[in-house]
C-alpha beads as a LAMMPS data file, in Angstrom:
LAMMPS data file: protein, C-alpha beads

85 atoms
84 bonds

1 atom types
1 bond types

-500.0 500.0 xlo xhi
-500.0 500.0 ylo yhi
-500.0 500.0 zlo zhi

Masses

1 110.0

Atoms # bond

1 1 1 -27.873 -7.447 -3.141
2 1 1 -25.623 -6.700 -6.211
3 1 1 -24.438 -3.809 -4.546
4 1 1 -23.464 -5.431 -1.104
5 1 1 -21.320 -7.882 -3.250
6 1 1 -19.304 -4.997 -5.404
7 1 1 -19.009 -3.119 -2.167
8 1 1 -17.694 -6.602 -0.806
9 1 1 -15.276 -7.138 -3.801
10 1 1 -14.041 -3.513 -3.998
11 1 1 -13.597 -4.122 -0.168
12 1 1 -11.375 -6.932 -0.407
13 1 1 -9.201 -5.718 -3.496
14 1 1 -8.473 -2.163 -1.329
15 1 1 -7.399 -4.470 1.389
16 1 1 -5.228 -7.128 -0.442
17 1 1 -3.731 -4.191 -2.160
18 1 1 -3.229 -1.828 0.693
19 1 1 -1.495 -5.077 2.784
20 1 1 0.938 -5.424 -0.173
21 1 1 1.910 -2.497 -0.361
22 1 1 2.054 -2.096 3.464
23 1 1 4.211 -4.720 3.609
24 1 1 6.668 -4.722 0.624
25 1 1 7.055 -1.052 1.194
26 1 1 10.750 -1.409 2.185
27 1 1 11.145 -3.108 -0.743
28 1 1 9.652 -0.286 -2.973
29 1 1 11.880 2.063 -1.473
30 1 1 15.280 0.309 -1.295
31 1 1 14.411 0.122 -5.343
32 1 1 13.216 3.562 -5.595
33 1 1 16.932 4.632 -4.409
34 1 1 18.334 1.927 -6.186
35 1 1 16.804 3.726 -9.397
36 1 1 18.001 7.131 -7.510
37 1 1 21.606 5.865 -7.699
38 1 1 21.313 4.676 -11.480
39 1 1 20.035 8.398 -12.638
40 1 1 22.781 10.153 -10.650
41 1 1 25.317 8.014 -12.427
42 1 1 26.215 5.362 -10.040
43 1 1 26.979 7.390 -7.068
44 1 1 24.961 9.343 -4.356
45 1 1 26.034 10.974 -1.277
46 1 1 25.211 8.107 1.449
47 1 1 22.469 10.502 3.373
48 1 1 20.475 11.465 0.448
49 1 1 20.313 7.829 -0.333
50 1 1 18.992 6.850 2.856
51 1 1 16.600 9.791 2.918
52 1 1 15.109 8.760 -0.003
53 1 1 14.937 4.814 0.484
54 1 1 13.101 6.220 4.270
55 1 1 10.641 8.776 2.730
56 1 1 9.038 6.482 -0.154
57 1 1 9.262 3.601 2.436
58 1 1 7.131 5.174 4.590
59 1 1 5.054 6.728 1.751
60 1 1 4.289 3.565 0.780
61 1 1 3.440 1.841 3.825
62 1 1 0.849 5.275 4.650
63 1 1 -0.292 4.086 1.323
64 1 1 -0.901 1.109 2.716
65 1 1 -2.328 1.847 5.936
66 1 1 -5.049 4.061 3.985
67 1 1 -6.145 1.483 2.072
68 1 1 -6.130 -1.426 3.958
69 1 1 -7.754 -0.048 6.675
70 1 1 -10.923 1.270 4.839
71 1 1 -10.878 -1.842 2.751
72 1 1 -11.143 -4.148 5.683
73 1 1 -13.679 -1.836 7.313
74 1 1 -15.942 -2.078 4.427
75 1 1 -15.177 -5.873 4.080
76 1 1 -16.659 -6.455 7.351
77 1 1 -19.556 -4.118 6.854
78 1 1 -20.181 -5.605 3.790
79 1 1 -20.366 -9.380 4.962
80 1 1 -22.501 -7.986 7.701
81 1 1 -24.986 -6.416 5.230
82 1 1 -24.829 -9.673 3.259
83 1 1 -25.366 -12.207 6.135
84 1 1 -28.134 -10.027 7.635
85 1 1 -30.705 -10.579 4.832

Bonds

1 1 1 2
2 1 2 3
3 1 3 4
4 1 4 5
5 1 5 6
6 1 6 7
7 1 7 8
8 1 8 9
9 1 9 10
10 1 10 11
11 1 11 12
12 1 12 13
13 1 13 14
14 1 14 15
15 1 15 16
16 1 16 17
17 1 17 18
18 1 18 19
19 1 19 20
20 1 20 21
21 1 21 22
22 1 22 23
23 1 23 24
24 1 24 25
25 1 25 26
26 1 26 27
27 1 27 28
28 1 28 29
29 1 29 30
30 1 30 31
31 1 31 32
32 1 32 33
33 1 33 34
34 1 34 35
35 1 35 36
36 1 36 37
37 1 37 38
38 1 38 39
39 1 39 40
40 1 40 41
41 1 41 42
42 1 42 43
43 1 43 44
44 1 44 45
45 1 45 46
46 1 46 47
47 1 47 48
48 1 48 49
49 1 49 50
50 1 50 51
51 1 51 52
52 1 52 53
53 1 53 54
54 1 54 55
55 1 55 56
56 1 56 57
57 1 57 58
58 1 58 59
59 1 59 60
60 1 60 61
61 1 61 62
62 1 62 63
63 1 63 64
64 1 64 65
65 1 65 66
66 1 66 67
67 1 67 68
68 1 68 69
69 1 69 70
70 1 70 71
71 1 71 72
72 1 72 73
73 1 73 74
74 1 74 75
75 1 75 76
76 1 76 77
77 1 77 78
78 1 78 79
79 1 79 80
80 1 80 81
81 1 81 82
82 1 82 83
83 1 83 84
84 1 84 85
């Protein structure tokens, strides 16, 4: 039973987690070039910029994806487990 209920809370943290980061990945990567443009100086060409903000947004909503989706898999499975006893 102990082990249904860390699988449960381990679960449920991947998934809260994986949904923040899912969805506040723009966010991450309009900083991560903001920080870009602060190391170069101030300036960046305008393409690079928007490369970067687009690759570690979508890094970090496949970050998200990964984990939320496991998470809420094993969330389920877990109640299931737990309820079936």
């Amino acid at each position: 039973m102990n082990s249904n209920k860390a699988f449960l809370v381990v679960g449920v943290l991947f998934f809260i987690i994986g949904v923040i980061a899912l969805f506040n990945g723009t966010n991450f990567g309009a900083a991560m070039a903001q920080g870009a443009i602060n190391n170069n100086g101030g300036s960046m060409d305008t393409q690079e910029l928007y490369w970067i903000k687009q690759s570690n947004t979508l890094g970090f909503q496949i970050f998200g994806a990964i984990l939320s989706v496991p998470g809420g898999f094993s969330s389920i499975l877990a109640v299931y487990k737990f309820n079936e006893k």
